[in-house]
N, C-alpha and C positions, 0 to 999 in steps of 0.2 A: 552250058551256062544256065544254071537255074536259080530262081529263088532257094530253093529249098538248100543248095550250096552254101546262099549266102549263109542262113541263117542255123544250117552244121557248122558254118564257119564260129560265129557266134556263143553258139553251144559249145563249141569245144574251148573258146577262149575262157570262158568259166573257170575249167577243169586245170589248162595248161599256164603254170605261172609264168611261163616267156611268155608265150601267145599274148596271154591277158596281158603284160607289163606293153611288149608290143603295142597292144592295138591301143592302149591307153596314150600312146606317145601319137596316135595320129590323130588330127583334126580333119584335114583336105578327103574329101570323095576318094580321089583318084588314090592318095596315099592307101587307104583302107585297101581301096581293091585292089591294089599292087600289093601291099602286104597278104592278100588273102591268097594272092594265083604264088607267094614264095613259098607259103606252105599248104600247096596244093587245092584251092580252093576258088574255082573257077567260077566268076558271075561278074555281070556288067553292071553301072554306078545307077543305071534304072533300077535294076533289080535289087542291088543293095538298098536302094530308098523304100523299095516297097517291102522284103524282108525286114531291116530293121524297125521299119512301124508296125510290122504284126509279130513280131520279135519279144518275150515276154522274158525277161532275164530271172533269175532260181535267186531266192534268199532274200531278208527284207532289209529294206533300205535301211542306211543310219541316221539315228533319232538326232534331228539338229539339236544344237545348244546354244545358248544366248551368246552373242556375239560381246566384244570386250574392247575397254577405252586400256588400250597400254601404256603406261608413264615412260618414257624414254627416247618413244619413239618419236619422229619431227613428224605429230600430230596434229594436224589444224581442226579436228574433229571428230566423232563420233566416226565418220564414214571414211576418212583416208587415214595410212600410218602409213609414214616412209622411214626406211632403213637403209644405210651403206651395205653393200653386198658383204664387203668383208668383216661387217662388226657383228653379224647374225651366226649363232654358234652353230657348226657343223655344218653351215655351208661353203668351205673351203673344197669342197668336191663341187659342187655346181660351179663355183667361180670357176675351175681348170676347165670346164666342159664349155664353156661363154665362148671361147676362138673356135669352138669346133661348130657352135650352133650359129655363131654369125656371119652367114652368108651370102652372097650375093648368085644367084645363076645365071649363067651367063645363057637361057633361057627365056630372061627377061629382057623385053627390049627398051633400053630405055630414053632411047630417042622420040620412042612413041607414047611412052610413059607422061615424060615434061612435057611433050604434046596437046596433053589432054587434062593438063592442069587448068583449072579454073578461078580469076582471081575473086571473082564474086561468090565461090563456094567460100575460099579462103576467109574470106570479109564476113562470112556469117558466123563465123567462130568468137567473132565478137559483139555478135547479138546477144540478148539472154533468150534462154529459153522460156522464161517468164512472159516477153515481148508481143506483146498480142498478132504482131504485123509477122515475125518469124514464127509464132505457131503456125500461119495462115499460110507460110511457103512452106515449112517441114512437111505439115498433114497433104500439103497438094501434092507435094513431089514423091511421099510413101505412097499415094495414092498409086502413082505410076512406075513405084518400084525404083524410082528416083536415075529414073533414065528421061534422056528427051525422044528417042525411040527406042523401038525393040532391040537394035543392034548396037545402039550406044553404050558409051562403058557407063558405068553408074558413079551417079555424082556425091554419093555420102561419105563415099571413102577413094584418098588418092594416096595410096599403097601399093604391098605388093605381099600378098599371101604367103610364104614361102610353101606352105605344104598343099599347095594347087601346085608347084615347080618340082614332076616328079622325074623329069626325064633328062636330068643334067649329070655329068662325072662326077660332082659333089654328092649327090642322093643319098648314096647307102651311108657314107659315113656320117654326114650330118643326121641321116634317121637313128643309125646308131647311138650318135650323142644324145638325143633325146630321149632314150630309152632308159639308158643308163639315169639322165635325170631324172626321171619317173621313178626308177629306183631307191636311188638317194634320196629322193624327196618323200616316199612312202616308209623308209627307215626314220626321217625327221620327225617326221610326222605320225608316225605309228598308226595309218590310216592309208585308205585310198585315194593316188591323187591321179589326176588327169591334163593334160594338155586342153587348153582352150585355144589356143591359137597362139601362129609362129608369123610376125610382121616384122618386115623391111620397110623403112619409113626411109628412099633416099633423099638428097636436097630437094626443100621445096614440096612436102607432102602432109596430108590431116587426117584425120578422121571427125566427121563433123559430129556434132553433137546428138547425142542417144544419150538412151537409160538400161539398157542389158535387161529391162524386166522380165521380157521372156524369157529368160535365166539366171534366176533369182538366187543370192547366196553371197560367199565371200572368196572372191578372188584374187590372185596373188600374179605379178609382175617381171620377172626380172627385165630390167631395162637397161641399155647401154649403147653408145656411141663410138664410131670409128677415131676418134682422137679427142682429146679435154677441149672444150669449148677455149676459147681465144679471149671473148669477151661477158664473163657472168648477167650481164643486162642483156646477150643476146645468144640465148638456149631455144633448143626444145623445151614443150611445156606441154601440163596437164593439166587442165582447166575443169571447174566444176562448179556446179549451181547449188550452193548449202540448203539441201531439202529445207531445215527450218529459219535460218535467217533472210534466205532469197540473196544472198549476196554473191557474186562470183568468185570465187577463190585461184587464182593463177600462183600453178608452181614450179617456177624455174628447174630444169635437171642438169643432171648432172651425172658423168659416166658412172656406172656398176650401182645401180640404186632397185632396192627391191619395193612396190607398192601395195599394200592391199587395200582393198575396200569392198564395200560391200553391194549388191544389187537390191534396188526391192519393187515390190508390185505393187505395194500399197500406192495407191496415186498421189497421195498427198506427203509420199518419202521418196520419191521417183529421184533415183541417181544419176544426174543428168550432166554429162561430161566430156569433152572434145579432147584431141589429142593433136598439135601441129609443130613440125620441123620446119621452122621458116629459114634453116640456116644452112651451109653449104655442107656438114657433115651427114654421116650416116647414123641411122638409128634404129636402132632392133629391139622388140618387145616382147617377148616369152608370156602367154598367158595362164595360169593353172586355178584348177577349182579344187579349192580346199575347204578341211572342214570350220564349223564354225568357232570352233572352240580351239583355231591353229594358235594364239599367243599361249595361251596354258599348254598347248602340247611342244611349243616349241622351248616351254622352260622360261617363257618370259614373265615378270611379273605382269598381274593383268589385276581390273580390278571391273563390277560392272560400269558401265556407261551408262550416263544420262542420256534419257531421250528428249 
């Protein structure tokens, strides 16, 4: 088990378009180095950390493009566009693959999970980030990595990763589906797309408010829930802080709904956003980074956006 494994590992996904499509569908530590030891490539998630940071990948990056305000879409702004999964053309292969990527491991414990729910995290989802009083607990609690000790679960986010969940009879096949998504979504898209993250939001869970700027760009969603809400006044939602008006914007969901929007670093356009299930169903979040010019590649009209 060496570095130097990891990072033949690395090299070689370049060259081999499974490998590459592969490793592009994983997010989680563990996933990567379990994908590396299937085809032959033996190193521990230490050494993956430190290979991949002296890791220098061949060929130069692609040139962003100005990002776009699309008419059609149930747009509130410059920074979010939502679409029904099935009204998006030629994503009827991603809709089939949705029952195969949503699931649950029985891995997860989730006695211990509701356990360690917090209602005073909860209750901060409806601060603003503006709020001088919630800047003053965010910056304390990043300070400490947003645990109250070393051993504590962390309090930013009450989820459940799936692709940290590698050692369940479910695994290969839902890694599977995601590959194949990666696929179909770089045919969409006639570019490179990636996996950002795979969330299980069950009853009763958030993601408190952040801005992704350390990963800057435009991000793409597939969202959906174990059964149609019961009552439209009481969903999941996705809450955000309209970089220019300061205003909160809350938006109710709803099953098979795809989201994009954008990240940014500038400080003064900080994309600031929370995500909570207050309700007894289940909710799954598919994350991908695309490029920036995805409404023109996807065939939509687009036109530019005001800033």
């Amino acid at each position: 088990m060496t570095v130097t494994s990891c990072q033949t590992f690395l090299s070689d996904a370049q060259d081999s378009a499974e490998l590459g499509t592969q490793l592009k569908a994983a997010t989680g530590i563990s996933e990567i180095v379990l994908l590396g030891r299937r085809h032959g490539y033996d190193f521990t998630a230490e050494e993956l950390m430190r290979g991949s940071s002296e890791f220098t990948p061949r060929g130069p990056a692609a040139a962003p493009s100005a990002g776009d305000q699309v008419p059609g879409a149930r747009s509130t702004a410059f920074y979010h566009h939502e679409y029904s999964l099935d009204d998006l053309p030629g994503f009827d292969q991603v809709a089939r693959e949705l029952p195969h990527l949503k699931v649950m491991p029985p891995s997860v414990d989730l006695s211990r999970f509701h356990a360690e729910f917090r209602e005073e995290d909860l209750r901060s989802t409806s601060s603003s980030p503006d709020d001088p009083a919630y800047l003053d607990w965010h910056d304390r609690m990043a300070r400490v990595n947003w645990r109250d000790s070393a051993d504590s679960p962390r309090r930013d986010f009450h989820l459940v990763n799936l692709d940290e969940h590698v050692d369940h009879p479910g695994y290969e096949n839902y890694f599977a589906a995601k590959t194949r998504v990666v696929t179909t979504l770089e045919r969409l898209f006639g570019t490179e797309v990636r996996f950002s993250g795979s969330m299980w939001y069950p009853p009763s869970s958030y993601r408190l408010w952040h801005t992704n700027e350390n990963q800057p760009g435009w991000r793409m969603y597939l969202v959906d829930v174990d059964e149609p809400y019961a009552d439209p006044g009481r969903t999941s939602f996705f809450r955000y802080l309209h970089p220019t008006t300061r205003q909160i914007v809350t938006l109710r969901e709803r099953p098979r709904i795809v989201r994009f929007f954008k990240a940014e670093q500038d400080p003064d356009r900080l994309f600031w956003h929370c995500i909570v299930n207050p309700t007894e169903r289940h909710r799954w979040s598919f994350g991908f980074v695309v490029p920036e010019d995805w409404a023109e590649r996807l065939g939509l009209s687009a036109r530019q956006a005001t800033r």
